[in-house]
C-alpha positions as CSV (number, residue, x, y, z in Angstrom):
1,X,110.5,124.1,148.0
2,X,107.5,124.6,150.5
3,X,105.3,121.3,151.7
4,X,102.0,121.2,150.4
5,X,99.8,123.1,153.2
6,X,97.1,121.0,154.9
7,X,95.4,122.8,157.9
8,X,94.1,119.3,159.5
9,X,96.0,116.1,160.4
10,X,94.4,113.2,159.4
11,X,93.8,112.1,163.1
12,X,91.4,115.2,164.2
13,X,87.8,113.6,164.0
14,X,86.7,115.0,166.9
15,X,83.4,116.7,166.5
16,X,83.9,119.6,168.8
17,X,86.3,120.5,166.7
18,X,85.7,124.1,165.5
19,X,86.7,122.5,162.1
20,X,83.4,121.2,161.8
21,X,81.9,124.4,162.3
22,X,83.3,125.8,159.6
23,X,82.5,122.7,157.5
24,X,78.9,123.1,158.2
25,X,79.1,126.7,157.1
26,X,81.1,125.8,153.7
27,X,78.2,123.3,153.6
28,X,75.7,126.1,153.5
29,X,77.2,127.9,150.8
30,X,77.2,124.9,148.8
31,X,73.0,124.6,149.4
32,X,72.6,128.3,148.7
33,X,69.8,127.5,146.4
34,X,66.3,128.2,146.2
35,X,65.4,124.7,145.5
36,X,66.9,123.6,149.3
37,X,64.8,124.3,152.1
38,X,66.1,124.6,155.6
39,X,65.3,121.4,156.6
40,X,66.4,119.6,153.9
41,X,69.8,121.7,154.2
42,X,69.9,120.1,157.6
43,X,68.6,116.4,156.5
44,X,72.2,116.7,154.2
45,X,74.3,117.9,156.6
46,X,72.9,115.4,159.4
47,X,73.7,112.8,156.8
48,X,77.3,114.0,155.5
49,X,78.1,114.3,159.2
50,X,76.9,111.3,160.2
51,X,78.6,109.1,157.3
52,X,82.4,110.9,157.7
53,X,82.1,110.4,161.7
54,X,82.4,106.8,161.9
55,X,85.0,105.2,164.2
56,X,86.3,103.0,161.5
57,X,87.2,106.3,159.4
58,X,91.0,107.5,160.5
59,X,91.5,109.6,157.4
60,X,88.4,110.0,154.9
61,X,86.6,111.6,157.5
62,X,85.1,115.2,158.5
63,X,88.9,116.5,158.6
64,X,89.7,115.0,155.0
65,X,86.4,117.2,154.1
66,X,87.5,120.6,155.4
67,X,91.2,120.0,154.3
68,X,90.2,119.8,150.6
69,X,87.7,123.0,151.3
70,X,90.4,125.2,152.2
71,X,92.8,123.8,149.4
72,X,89.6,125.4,147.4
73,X,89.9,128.5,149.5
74,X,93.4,129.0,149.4
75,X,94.1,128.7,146.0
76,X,91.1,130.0,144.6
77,X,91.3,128.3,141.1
78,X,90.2,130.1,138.4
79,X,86.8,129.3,136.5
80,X,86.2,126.7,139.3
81,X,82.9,126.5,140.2
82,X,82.7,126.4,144.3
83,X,79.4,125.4,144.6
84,X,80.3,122.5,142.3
85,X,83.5,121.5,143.9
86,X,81.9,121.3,147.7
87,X,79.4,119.1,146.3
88,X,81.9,116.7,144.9
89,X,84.0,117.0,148.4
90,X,80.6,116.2,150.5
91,X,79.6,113.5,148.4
92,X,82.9,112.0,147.0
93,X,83.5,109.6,150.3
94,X,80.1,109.1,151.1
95,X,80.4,105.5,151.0
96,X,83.8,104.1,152.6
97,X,84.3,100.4,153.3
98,X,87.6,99.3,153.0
99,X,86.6,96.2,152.3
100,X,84.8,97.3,149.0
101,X,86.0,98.6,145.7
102,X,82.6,100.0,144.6
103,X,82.7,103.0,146.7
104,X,83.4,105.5,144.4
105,X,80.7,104.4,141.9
106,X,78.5,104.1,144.8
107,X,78.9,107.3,145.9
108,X,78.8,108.6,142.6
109,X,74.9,107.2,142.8
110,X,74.3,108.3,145.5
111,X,75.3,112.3,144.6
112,X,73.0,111.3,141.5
113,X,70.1,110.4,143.6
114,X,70.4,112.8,146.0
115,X,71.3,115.7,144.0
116,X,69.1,115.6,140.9
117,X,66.1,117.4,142.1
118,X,68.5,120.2,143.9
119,X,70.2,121.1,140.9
120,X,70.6,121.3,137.3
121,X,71.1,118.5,135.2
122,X,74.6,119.3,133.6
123,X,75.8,119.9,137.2
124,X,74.8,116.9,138.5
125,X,76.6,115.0,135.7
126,X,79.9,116.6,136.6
127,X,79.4,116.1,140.2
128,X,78.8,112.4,139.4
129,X,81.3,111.7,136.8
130,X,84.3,113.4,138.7
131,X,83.5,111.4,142.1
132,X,83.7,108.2,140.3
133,X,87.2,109.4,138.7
134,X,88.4,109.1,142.2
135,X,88.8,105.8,141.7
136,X,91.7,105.7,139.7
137,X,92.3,109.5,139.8
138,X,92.4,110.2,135.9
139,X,90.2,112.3,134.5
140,X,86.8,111.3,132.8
141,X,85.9,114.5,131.7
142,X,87.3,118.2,130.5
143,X,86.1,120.6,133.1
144,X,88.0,122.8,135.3
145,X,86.5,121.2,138.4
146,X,88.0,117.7,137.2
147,X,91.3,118.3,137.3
148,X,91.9,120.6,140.4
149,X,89.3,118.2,142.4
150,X,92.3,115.2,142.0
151,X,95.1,116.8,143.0
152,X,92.9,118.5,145.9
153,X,92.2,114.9,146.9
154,X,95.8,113.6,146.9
155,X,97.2,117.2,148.2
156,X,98.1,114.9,151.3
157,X,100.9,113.2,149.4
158,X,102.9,116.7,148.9
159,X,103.0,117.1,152.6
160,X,106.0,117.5,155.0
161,X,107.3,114.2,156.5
162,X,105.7,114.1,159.4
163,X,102.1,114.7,158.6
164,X,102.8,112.6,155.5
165,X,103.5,109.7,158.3
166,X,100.4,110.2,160.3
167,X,98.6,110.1,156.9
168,X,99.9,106.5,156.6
169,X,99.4,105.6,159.7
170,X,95.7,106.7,159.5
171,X,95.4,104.6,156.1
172,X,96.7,101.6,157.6
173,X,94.0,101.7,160.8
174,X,91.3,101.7,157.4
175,X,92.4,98.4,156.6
176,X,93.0,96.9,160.1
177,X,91.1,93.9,159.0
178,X,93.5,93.0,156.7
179,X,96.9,91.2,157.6
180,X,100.4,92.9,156.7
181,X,100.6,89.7,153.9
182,X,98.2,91.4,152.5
183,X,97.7,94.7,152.3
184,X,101.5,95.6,152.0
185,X,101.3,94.3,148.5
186,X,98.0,96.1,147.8
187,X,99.8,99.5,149.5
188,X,102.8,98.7,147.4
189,X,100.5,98.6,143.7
190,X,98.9,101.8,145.0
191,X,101.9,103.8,145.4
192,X,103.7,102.3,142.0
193,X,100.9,103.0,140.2
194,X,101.3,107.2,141.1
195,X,105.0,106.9,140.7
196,X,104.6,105.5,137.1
197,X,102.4,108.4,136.3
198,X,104.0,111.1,134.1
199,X,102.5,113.1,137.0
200,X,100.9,112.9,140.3
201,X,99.5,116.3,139.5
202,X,97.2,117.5,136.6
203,X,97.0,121.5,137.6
204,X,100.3,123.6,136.9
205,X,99.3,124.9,140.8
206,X,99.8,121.1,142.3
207,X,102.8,120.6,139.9
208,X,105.1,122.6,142.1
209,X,104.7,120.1,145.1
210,X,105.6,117.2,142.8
211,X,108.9,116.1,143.9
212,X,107.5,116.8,147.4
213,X,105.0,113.9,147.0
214,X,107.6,111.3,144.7
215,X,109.7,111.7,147.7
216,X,107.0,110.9,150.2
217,X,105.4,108.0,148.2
218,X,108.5,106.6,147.5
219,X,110.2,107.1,151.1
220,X,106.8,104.7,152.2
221,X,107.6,102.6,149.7
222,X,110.9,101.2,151.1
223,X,109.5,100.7,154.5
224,X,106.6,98.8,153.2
């Protein structure tokens, strides 16, 4: 069985990447709307770019952005709707402090805020309600963008070995402020709590790479 396919490691933040490039332009098809102008197109960006380019961001950063992007592109899920989908990936880690466990909600907000005046109402709800299901990745609504959006999110775990470790690694540097005594046990609920699942995955698509990701999480497991 094939590894999961991520284009990015977890450790490419540089912003001469030509990934960002490309980002930016996914970004633009996402604000193809009438209600955008150019410069507030560029007010978002400046502000996505801005919030995912922190030092203190070693995985949910630009990189993490793009790698769920192409996912999208890739597999082109059917009755998706892009638009919706890059909306949720640019907003979904907006907020990020490790030391928090409001981000998702906050972010959620955020999206809200931001968004309402861009586009319509029922959108806007979906893009809200599926960012703060990546909390707990399970589902809060019945949409096709729900589902696919989780297991684009966690299409990390499903990779090969060695991409899987520099995940990790780039997880751990998140929560360098917190001693091994404690975030090994809080690593260690994480990881249980995705191997009690009945799945990891919700879409049949993500289901393949299943045993791909048990054996990952549970290969960092006994190291921890």
């Amino acid at each position: 069985m094939k590894n999961l396919p991520i284009l990015l490691h977890p450790s490419q933040v540089d912003s001469n990447e030509g990934f960002v490039l490309k980002l930016k332009e996914k970004f633009s098809i996402a604000t193809n709307n009438q209600l955008i102008t150019s410069r507030k197109k560029e007010e978002l960006w400046k502000g996505i770019f801005k919030a995912h380019n922190q030092s203190s961001r070693t995985y949910h950063n630009l990189s993490h952005l793009y790698s769920i992007t192409e996912i999208f592109d890739q597999f082109q899920p059917i009755n998706v709707n892009r638009g919706v989908f890059y909306w949720i990936t640019f907003f979904h880690d907006y907020i990020y402090k490790s030391t928090k466990k409001d981000n998702e909600v906050k972010s959620a907000a955020l999206a809200k805020q931001i968004l309402t005046p861009l586009l319509p109402l029922d959108q806007v709800e979906i893009i809200s309600t599926i960012i703060e299901s990546t909390a707990r990745h399970i589902p809060q609504m019945e949409v096709p963008e729900q589902l696919f959006f989780l297991d684009a999110d966690l299409a990390i775990l499903a990779t090969e070995e060695g991409l899987y470790d520099k995940y990790t690694t780039a997880i751990r540097q998140e929560y360098q402020i917190y001693p091994d005594l404690l975030y090994r046990p809080g690593r260690k609920k994480v990881l249980t709590h995705f191997l009690e699942r009945p799945h990891i995955y919700y879409t049949p698509a993500f289901q393949e790479y299943e045993e791909i990701a048990r054996s990952n999480l549970k290969r960092e497991l006994e190291k921890l």
